[in-house]
C-alpha positions as CSV (number, residue, x, y, z in Angstrom):
1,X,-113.4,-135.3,-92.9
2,X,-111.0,-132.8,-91.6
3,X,-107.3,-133.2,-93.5
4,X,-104.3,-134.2,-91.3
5,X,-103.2,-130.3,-90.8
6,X,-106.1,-129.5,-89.1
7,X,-105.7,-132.8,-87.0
8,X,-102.5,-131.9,-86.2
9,X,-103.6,-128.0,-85.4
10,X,-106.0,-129.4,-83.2
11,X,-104.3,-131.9,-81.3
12,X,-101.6,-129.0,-80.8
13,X,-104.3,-126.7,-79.7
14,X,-105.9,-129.1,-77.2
15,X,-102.4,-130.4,-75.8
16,X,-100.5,-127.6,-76.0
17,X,-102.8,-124.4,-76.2
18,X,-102.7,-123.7,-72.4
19,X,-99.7,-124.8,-71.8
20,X,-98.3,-122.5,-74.4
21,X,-100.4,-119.3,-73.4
22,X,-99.7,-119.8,-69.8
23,X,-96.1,-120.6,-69.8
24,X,-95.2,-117.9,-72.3
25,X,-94.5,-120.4,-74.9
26,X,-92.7,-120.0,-78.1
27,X,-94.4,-117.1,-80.2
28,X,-95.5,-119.2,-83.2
29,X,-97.5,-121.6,-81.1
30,X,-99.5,-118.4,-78.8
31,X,-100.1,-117.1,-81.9
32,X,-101.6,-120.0,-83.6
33,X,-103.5,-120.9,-79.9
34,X,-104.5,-117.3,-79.8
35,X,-105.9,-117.5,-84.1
36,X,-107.5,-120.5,-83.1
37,X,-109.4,-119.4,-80.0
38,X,-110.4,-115.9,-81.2
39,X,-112.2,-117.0,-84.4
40,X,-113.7,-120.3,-82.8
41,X,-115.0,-118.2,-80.2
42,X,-117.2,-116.8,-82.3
43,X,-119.2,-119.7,-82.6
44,X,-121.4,-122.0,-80.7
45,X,-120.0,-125.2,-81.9
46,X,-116.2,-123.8,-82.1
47,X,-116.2,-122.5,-78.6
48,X,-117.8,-126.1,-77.6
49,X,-115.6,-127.6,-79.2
50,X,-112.3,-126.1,-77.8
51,X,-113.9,-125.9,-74.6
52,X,-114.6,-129.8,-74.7
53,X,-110.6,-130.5,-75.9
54,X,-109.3,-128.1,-73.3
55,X,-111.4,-130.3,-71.1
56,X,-109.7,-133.4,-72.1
57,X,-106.8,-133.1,-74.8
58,X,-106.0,-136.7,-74.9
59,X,-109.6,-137.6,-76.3
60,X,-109.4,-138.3,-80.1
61,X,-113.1,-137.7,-80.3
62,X,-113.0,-134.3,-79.2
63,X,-109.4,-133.4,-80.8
64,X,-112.1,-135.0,-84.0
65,X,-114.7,-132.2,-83.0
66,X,-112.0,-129.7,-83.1
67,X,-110.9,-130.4,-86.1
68,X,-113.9,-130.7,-87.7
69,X,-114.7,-127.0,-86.3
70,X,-111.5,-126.0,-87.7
71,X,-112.2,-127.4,-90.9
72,X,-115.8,-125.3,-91.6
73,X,-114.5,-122.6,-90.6
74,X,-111.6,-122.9,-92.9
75,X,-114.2,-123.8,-95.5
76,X,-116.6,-120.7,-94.9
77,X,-113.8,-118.2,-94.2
78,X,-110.7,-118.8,-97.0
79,X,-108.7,-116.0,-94.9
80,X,-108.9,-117.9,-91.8
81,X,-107.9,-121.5,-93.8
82,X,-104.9,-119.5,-95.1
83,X,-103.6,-118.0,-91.8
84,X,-104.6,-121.1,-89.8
85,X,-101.8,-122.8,-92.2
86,X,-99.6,-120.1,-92.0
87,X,-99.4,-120.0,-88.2
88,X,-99.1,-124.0,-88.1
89,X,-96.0,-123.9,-90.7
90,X,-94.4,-121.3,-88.6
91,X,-95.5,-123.2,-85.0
92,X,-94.0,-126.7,-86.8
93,X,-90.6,-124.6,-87.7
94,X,-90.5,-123.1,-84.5
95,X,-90.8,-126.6,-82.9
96,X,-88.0,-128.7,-84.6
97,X,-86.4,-126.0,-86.9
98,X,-87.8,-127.4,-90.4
99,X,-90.5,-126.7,-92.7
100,X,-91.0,-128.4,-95.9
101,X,-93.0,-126.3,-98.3
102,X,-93.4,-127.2,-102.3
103,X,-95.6,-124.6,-104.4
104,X,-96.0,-124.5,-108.0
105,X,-94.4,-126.6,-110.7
106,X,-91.4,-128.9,-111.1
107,X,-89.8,-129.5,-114.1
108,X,-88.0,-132.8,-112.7
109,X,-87.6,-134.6,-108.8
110,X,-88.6,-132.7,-105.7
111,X,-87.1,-133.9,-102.9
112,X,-87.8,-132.0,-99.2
113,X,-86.2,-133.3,-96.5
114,X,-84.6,-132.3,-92.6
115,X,-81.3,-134.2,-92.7
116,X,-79.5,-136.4,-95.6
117,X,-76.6,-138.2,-95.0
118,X,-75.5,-139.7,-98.1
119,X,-76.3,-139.4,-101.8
120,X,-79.5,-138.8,-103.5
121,X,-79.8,-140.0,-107.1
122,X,-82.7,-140.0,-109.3
C-alpha cells in the first residue's frame, strides 16, 4: 500500500494537475504535474492510470491506482522516489508557505510546527 505522500501526490495530481498546467499555476505544482506525467508516461499502467484520474479526480479508487503507480515506480526507480518527494515538499511550501522536514538525529525534543502561540515546555 502506497504511503500517505504518494496519496497526497496523487490526489494533487488528479485534482490539480490540469488545472495547474493550464492556468499557469504556481511553479512547484507544474513541475511536480510535469515529473509525474513524464515518467508515468512511460508506462502502460502509469499512463492508465493518470489518464483514468484525469478522467475523474474525485474517485478515491483511481486517485488509489495512481498512487499505487506512483509507488512502483518510486520502488523501481530510487531517483524518481527522491525527486517525486522533493517536488511535493516544494509544491506543499509553495501552497501554504510551510514545510516541516526532520533528518538525522536528535539529542532531545523535536518539535516542527507552522504557528505557536504560547509556550512550549518539555
Amino acid at each position: 500500500m502506497p504511503d500517505p505522500i504518494l496519496f497526497a501526490v496523487a490526489a494533487a495530481v488528479a485534482a490539480k494537475g490540469a488545472e495547474a498546467a493550464i492556468a499557469g499555476g504556481r511553479d512547484a505544482m507544474v513541475a511536480l504535474v510535469g515529473l509525474v506525467r513524464r515518467k508515468l508516461s512511460g508506462t502502460a499502467e502509469g499512463s492508465a492510470a493518470l489518464a483514468a484520474s484525469a478522467e475523474n479526480p474525485d474517485d478515491p479508487w483511481r486517485r488509489e491506482r495512481l498512487a499505487a503507480a506512483l509507488a512502483d515506480l518510486a520502488e523501481t526507480d530510487r531517483a524518481f522516489g527522491r525527486d517525486l518527494r522533493q517536488h511535493w515538499a516544494a509544491a506543499k511550501a509553495e501552497a501554504d508557505g510551510v514545510v516541516n522536514q526532520f533528518s538525522g538525529l536528535a539529542g532531545g525534543p523535536v518539535v516542527q510546527a507552522r504557528d505557536i502561540h504560547g509556550d512550549i515546555s518539555f
